[in-house]
C-alpha positions as CSV (number, residue, x, y, z in Angstrom):
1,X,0.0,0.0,0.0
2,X,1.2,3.3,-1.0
3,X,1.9,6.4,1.1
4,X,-1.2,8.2,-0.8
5,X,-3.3,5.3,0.7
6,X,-2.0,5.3,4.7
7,X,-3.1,9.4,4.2
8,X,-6.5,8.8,3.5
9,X,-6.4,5.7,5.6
10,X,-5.1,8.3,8.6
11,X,-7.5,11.0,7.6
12,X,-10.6,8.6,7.7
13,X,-9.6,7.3,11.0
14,X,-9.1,10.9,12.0
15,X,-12.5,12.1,11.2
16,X,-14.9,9.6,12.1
17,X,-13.1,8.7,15.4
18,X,-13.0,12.2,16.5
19,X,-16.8,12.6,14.9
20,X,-18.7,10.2,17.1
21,X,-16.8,10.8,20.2
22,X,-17.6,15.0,19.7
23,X,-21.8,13.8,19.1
24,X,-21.0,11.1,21.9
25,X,-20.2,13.6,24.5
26,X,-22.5,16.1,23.0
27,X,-25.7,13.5,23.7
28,X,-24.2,12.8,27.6
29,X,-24.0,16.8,28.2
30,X,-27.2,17.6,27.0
31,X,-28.6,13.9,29.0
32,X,-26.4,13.0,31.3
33,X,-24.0,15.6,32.1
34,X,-22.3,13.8,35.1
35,X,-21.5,11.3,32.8
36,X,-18.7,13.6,31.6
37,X,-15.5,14.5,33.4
38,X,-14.8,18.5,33.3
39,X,-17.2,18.1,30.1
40,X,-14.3,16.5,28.3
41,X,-13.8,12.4,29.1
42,X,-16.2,9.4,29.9
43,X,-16.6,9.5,33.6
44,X,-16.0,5.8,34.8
45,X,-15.3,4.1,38.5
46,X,-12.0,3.8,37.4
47,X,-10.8,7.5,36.5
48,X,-9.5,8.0,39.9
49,X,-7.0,5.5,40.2
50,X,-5.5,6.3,36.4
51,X,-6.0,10.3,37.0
52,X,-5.1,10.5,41.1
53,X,-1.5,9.5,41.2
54,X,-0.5,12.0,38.8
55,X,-2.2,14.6,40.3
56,X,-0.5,13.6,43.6
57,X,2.9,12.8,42.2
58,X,2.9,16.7,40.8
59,X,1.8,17.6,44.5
60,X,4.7,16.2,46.0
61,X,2.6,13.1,47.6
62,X,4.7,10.2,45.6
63,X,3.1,8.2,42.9
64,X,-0.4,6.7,44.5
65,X,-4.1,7.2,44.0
66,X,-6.5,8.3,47.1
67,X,-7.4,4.7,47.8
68,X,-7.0,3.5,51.4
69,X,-4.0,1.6,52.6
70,X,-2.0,-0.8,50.1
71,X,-4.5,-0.4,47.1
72,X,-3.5,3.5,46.8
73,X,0.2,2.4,45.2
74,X,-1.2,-1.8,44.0
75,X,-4.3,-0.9,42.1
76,X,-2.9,0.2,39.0
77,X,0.4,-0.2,36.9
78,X,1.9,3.3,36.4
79,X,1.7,3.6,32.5
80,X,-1.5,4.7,31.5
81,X,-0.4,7.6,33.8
82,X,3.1,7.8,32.1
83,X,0.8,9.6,29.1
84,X,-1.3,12.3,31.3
85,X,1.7,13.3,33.2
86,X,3.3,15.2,30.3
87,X,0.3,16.9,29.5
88,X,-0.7,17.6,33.3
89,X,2.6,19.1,33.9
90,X,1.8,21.4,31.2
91,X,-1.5,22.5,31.6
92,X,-4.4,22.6,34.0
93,X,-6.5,19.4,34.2
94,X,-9.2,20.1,31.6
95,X,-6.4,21.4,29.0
96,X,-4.5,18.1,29.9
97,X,-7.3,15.6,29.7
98,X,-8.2,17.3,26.3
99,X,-4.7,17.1,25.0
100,X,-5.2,13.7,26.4
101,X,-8.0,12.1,24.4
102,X,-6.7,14.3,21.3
103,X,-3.1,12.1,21.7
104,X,-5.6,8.7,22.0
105,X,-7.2,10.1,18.9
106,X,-4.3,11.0,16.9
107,X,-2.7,7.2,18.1
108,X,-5.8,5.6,17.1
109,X,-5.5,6.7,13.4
110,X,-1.9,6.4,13.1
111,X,-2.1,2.6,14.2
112,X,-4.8,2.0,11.5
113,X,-1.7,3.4,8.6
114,X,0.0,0.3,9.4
115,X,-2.7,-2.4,9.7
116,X,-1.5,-2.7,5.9
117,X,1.7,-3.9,7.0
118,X,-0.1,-6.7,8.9
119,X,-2.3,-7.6,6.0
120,X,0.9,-7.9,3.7
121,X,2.6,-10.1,6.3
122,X,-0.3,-12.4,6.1
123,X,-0.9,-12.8,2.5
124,X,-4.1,-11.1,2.1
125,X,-5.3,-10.2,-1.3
126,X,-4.8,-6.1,-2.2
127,X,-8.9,-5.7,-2.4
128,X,-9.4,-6.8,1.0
129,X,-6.5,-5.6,2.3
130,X,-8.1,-2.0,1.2
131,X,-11.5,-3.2,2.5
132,X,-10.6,-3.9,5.9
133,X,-8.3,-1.2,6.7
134,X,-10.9,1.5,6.2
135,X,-13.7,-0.7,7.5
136,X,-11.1,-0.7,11.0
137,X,-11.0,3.3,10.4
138,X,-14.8,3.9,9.7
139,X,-16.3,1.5,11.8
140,X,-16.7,2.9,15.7
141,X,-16.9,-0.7,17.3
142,X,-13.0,-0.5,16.7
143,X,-12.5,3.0,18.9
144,X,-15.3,3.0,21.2
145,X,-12.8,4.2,24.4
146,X,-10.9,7.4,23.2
147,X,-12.7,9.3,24.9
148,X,-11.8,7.7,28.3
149,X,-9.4,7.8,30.7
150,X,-9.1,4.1,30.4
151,X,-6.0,2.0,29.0
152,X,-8.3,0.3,26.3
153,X,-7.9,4.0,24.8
154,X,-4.6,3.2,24.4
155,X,-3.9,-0.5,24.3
156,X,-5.3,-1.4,21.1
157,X,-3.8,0.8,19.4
158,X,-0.3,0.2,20.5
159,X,-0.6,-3.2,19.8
160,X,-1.8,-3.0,16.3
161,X,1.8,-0.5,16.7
162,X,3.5,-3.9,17.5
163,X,2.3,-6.3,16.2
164,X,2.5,-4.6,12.2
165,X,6.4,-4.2,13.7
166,X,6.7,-8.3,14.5
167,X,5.2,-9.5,11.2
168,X,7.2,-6.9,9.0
169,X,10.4,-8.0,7.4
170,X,12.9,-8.7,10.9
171,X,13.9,-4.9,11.3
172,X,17.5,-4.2,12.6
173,X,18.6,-3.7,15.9
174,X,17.8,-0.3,17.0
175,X,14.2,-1.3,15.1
176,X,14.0,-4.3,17.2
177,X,15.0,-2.3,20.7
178,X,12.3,0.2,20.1
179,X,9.6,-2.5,19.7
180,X,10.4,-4.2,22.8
181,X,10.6,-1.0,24.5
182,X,6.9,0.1,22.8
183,X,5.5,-4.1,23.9
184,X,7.2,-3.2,27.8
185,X,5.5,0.1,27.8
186,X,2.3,-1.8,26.4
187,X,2.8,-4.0,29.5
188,X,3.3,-1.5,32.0
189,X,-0.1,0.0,30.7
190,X,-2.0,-3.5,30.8
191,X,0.0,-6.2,32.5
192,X,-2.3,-8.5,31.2
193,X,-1.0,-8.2,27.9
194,X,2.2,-9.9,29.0
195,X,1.1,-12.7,26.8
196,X,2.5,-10.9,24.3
197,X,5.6,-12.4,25.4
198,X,5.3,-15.4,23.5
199,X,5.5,-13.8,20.3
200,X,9.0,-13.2,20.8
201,X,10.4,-16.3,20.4
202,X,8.1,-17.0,17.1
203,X,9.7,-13.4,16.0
204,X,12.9,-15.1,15.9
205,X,12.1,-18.1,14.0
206,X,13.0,-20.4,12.3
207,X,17.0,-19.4,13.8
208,X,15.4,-19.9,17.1
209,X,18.8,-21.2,18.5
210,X,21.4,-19.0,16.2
211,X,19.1,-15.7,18.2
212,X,19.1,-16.9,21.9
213,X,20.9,-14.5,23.0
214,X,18.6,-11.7,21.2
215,X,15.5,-13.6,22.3
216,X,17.1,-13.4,26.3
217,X,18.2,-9.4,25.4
218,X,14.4,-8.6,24.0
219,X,12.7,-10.9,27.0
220,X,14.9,-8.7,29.4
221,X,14.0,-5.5,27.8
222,X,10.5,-6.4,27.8
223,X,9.9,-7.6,31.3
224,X,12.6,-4.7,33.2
225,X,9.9,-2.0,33.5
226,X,7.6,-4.4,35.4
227,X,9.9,-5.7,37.3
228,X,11.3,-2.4,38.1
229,X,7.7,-1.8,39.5
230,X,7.2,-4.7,40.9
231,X,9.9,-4.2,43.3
232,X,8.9,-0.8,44.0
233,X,5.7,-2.1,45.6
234,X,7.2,-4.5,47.4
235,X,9.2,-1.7,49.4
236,X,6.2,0.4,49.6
237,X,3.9,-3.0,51.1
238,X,6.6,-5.2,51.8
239,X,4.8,-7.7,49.6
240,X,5.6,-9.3,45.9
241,X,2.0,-8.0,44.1
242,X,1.9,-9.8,41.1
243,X,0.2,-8.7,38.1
244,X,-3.2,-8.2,39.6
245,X,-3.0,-6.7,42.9
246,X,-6.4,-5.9,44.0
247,X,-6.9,-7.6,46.5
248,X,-5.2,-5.9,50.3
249,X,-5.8,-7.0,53.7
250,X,-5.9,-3.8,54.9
251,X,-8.8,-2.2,52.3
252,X,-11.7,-0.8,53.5
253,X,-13.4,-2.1,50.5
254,X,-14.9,-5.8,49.5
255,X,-11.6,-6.2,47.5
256,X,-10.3,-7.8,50.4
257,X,-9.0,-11.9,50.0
258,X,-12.9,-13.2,51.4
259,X,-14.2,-11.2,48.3
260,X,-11.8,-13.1,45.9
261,X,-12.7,-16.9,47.3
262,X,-16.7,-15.8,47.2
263,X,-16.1,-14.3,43.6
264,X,-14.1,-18.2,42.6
265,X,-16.9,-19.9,44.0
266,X,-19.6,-17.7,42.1
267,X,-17.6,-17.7,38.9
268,X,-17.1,-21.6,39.1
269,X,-20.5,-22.4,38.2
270,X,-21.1,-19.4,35.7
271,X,-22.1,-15.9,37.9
272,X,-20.9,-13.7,35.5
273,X,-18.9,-10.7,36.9
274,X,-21.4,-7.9,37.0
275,X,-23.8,-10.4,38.3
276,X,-21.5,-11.0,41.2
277,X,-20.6,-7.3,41.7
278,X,-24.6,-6.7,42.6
279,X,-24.6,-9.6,44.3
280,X,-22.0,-8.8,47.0
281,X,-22.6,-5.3,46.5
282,X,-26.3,-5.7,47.8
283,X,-24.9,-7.7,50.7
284,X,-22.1,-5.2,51.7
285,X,-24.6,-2.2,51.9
286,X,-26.7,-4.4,54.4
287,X,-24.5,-5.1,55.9
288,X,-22.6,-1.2,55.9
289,X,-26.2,0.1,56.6
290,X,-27.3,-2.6,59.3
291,X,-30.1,-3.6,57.0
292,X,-32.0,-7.4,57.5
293,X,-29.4,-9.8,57.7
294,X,-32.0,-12.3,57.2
295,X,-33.2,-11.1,53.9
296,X,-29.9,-10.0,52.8
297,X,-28.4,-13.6,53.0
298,X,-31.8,-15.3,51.6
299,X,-31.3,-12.9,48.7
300,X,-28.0,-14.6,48.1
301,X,-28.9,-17.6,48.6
302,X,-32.0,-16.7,45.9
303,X,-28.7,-16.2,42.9
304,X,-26.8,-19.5,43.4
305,X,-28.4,-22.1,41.6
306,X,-30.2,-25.6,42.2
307,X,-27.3,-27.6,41.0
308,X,-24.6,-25.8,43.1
309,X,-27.0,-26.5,46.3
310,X,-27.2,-29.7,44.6
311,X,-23.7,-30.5,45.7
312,X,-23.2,-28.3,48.6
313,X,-25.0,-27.6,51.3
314,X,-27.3,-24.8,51.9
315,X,-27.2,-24.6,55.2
316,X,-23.5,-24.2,55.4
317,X,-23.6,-21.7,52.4
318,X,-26.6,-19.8,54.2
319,X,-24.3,-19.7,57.0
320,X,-21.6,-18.2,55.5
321,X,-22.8,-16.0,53.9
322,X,-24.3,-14.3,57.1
323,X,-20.9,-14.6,58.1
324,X,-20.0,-13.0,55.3
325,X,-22.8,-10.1,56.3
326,X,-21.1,-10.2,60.2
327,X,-17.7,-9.6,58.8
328,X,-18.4,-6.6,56.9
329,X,-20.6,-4.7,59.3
330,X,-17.7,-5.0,61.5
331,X,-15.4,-3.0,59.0
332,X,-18.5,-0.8,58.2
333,X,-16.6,1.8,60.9
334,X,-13.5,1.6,58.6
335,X,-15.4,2.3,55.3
336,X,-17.0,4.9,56.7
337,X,-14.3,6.8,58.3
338,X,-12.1,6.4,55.0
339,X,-9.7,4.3,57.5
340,X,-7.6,1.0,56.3
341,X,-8.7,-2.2,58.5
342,X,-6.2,-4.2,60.3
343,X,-5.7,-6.8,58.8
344,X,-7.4,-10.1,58.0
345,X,-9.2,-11.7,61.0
346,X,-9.6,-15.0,62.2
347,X,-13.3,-14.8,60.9
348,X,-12.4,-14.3,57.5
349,X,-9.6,-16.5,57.3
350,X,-12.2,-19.4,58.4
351,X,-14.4,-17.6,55.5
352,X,-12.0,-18.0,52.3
353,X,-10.9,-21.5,54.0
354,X,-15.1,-22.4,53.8
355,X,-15.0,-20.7,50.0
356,X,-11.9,-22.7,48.7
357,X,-12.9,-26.0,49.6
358,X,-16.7,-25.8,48.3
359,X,-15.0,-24.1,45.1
360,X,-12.9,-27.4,44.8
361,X,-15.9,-29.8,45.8
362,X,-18.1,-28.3,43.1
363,X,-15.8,-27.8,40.5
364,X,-14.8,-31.2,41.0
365,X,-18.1,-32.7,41.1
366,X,-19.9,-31.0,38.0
367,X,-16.7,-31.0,36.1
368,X,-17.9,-31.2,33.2
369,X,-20.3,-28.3,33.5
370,X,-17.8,-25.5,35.4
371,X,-15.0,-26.4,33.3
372,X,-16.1,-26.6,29.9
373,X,-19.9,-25.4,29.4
374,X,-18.6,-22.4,31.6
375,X,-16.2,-21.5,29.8
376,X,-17.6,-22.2,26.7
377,X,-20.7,-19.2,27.7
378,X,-17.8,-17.3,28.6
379,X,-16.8,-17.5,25.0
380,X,-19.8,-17.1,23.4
381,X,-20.5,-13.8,25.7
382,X,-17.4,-12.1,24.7
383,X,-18.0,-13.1,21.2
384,X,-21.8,-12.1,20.3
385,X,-21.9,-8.6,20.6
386,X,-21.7,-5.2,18.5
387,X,-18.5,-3.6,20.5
388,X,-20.8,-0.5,20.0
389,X,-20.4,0.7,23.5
390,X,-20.8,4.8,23.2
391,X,-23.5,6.2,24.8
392,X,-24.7,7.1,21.6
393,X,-25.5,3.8,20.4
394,X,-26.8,2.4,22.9
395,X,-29.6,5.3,24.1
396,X,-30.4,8.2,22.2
397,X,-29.7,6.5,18.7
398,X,-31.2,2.9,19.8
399,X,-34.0,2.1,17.4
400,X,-33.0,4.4,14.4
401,X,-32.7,2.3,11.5
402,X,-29.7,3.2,9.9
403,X,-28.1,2.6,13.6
404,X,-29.7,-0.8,14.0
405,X,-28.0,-1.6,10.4
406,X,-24.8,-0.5,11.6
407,X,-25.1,-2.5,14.9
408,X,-26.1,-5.5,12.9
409,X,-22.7,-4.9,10.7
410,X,-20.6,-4.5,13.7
411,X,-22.6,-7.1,15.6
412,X,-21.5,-10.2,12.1
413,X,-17.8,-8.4,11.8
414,X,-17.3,-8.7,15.7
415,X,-19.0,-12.7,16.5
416,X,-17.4,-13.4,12.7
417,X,-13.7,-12.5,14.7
418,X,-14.2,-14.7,17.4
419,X,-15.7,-18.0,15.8
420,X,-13.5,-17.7,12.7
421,X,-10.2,-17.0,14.9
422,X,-11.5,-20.9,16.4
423,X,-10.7,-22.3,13.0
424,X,-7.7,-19.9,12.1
425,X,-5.8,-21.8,14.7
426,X,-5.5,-25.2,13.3
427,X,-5.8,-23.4,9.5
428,X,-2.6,-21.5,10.1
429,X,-0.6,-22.9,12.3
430,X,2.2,-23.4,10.0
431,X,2.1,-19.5,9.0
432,X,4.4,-18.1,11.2
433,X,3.1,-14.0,10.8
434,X,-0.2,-15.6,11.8
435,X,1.2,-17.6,14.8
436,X,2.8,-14.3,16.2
437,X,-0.8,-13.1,16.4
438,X,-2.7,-16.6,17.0
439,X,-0.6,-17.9,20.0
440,X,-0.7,-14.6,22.9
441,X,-4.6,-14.5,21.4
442,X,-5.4,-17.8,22.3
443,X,-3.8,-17.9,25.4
444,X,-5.4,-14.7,26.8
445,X,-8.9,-15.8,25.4
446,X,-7.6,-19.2,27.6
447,X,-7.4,-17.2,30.4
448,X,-10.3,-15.1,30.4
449,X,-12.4,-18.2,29.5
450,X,-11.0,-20.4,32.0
451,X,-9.3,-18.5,34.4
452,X,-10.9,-15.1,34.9
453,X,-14.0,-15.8,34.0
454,X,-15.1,-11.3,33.8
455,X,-16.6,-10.4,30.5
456,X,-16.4,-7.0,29.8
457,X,-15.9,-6.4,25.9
458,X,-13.2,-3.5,26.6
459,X,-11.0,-6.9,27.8
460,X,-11.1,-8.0,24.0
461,X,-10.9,-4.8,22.6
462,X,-6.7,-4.6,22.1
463,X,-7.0,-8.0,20.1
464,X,-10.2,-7.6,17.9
465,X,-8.0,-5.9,14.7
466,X,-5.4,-8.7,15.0
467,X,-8.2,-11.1,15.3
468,X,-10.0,-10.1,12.1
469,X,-7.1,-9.9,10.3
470,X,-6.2,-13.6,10.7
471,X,-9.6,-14.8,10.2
472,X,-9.9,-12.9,6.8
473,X,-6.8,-15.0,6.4
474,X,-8.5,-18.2,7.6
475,X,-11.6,-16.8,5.1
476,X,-9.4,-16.4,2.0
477,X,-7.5,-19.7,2.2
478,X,-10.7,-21.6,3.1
479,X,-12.7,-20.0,0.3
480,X,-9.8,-20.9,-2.3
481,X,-9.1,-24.9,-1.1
482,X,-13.5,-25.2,-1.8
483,X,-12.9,-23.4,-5.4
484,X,-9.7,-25.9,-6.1
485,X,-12.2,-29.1,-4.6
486,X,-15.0,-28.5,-6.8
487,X,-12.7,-27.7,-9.7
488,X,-10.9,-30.8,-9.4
489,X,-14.4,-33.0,-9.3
């Protein structure tokens, strides 16, 4: 593709990214103003602990957000925040978040110049290589977060960054050293996107063992940052983190370790995560605001269903729950006051204990069910949706029928990705520009299948281009082997 093409590619991206996100914030203003941040970004739960540890960090207060205890330097990675500093440092907080989400824009279109490069890499003929580029500009299921402070307005498009970097021609070395320093920064930013990892050693086939020592230097390069980090919190806490801190003994929050057995349990036999967030979160405020105890724990009881109490007991899950109820009235002083509790307590510990072993029992009795029909409705959750998730689409414009036709578009390109990616795994597994996109995919699908078990569709987001990409591939080569059968009878 020539240069002519990446500018209109760039320009269309421009435009219609920047377009929808202008009307989306105009509709939340005009409907639902405190929706908006300073008028400018998508208020979400999650603002404060991207946006607070700047702010602090330029007040002299060190690098943390205003949560209590731990959680205010644990809950997020610092590289989301990396990108508002400059801009904070610069200018007052509405001029920064606008220069902000005018940087995500601006990133956005520049990635889609070099989904070409991708396209190239895997073969795909120049028509549809023209087709899906500006479909990925055009279409707003591809940049529904640039106007958040969220990493997904970010994240997908530095990976579309990298990953037309790891299927191009093998660059030279100072090429190489900036892409694993843009895929650490990407980690930094999402940690969860460490899967990315296991492109590198397909990057250096088929020399695998002639490159070891580059595949150690890029690994190295790669994973420093975090652990840089890493061992930063575990001065500040005086605990190794991991990737997914959330959970402190000292918050004053659910996220405390009882929270995390409960949410196993519940995710083990299919609660999805919003389900389970109303769930506790109608217990907790009982609980917080000494409301029936009784009723709180029989609505509980009223989610899980017959065959969980099936193969566990009700009366000991009844009873732990209200537990569950006793434990967080007790910290209801400590939520209140804005005040970190001390510690876990012999109650909960006796809690997550009761949690972990009727996890195990049920998961090992309906096998079958919690490890593969589970994760299979996982799958089929993340997959069969539009990705449409501005405000826009989803109130003022719902019923329009030019909007409809767009959400059916996005709705086929989007379920399409997913099913089709199924088959592009055993169809491509010998094309190693495919692999480098197939293998981290998989895996994190794996793991949010199997493992984590949350669907929210901004977890997919940074791998739906890539995805597409490789089932047009899958498409093409399937479409041509039918042609060549029916030919040859």
């Amino acid at each position: 593709m020539g240069k002519r093409f990446q500018y209109i590619v760039f320009s269309v991206a421009l435009i219609s990214s920047a377009l929808f996100h202008i009307l989306n914030n105009h509709y939340l203003a005009n409907e639902n103003p405190e929706a908006l941040r300073s008028g400018i970004t998508v208020h979400t739960n999650d603002d404060a602990s991207y946006i607070a540890p700047v702010e602090n960090f330029l007040q002299g207060k060190g690098w943390k957000s205003n949560a209590v205890g731990k959680a205010a330097y644990t809950t997020r990675t610092p590289g989301y925040g990396l990108l508002y500093l400059p801009a904070r440092f610069f200018f007052s907080q509405n001029n920064a978040l606008l220069a902000l989400v005018i940087f995500q824009v601006l990133l956005f279109a520049f990635s889609i110049t070099q989904v070409p490069a991708i396209l190239t890499a895997l073969l795909l003929n120049k028509k549809w290589k023209k087709i899906l580029t500006l479909s990925f500009a055009l279409l707003p299921m591809f940049y529904g977060f640039l106007s958040y402070t969220l990493t997904e307005a970010v994240t997908p498009s530095l990976l579309i960054i990298i990953v037309a970097m790891l299927v191009k021609r093998k660059p030279g070395l100072g090429k190489q050293f900036i892409l694993w320093l843009l895929l650490s920064f990407l980690i930094l930013v999402r940690p969860p996107l460490i899967v990315w990892m296991l492109a590198i050693p397909i990057f250096y086939l088929p020399l695998l063992k002639r490159n070891i020592i580059r595949l150690l230097g890029a690994s190295i390069i790669v994973l420093t940052p975090t652990a840089i980090w890493q061992l930063h919190l575990y001065n500040v806490t005086g605990e190794f983190q991991g990737l997914h801190p959330i959970y402190q003994d000292d918050s004053n929050t659910v996220y405390r370790p009882p929270h995390k057995a409960i949410w196993n349990f519940h995710k083990s036999w299919g609660q999805t995560g919003p389900e389970f967030h109303n769930t506790i979160d109608f217990l907790a405020s009982a609980a917080r605001y000494n409301r029936d105890r009784d009723d709180a724990v029989i609505q509980t009881m009223n989610i899980v269903p017959a065959r969980v109490k099936s193969l566990v007991s009700e009366d000991s899950l009844a009873l732990n729950y209200g537990n569950y109820y006793d434990i967080l009235q007790s910290q209801a002083n400590e939520f209140r006051s804005e005040a970190p509790v001390a510690g876990l307590s012999e109650k909960e510990k006796e809690l997550i204990a009761y949690f972990d072993r009727v996890e195990k029992r049920y998961s090992k009795s309906d096998f079958f069910y919690s490890q593969i029909i589970v994760p299979s409705q996982v799958f089929k959750t993340l997959a069969l949706h539009s990705n449409l998730s501005l405000f826009v689409f989803q109130k003022p414009w719902r019923g329009n029928l030019i909007m409809e036709g767009l959400r059916l578009v996005c709705f086929a390109n989007h379920t399409l990705a997913f099913y089709i990616f199924l088959l592009s795994i055993f169809v491509l597994f010998l094309n190693r520009n495919a692999l480098i996109i197939i293998v981290p995919t998989a895996c994190y699908l794996g793991y949010l299948c199997f493992i984590q078990r949350g669907i929210e569709e901004r977890y997919t987001l940074p791998f739906l281009i890539p995805m597409i990409a490789v089932s047009a591939k899958t498409l093409e080569l399937v479409y041509r082997r039918s042609i060549h059968l029916m030919k040859g009878k």
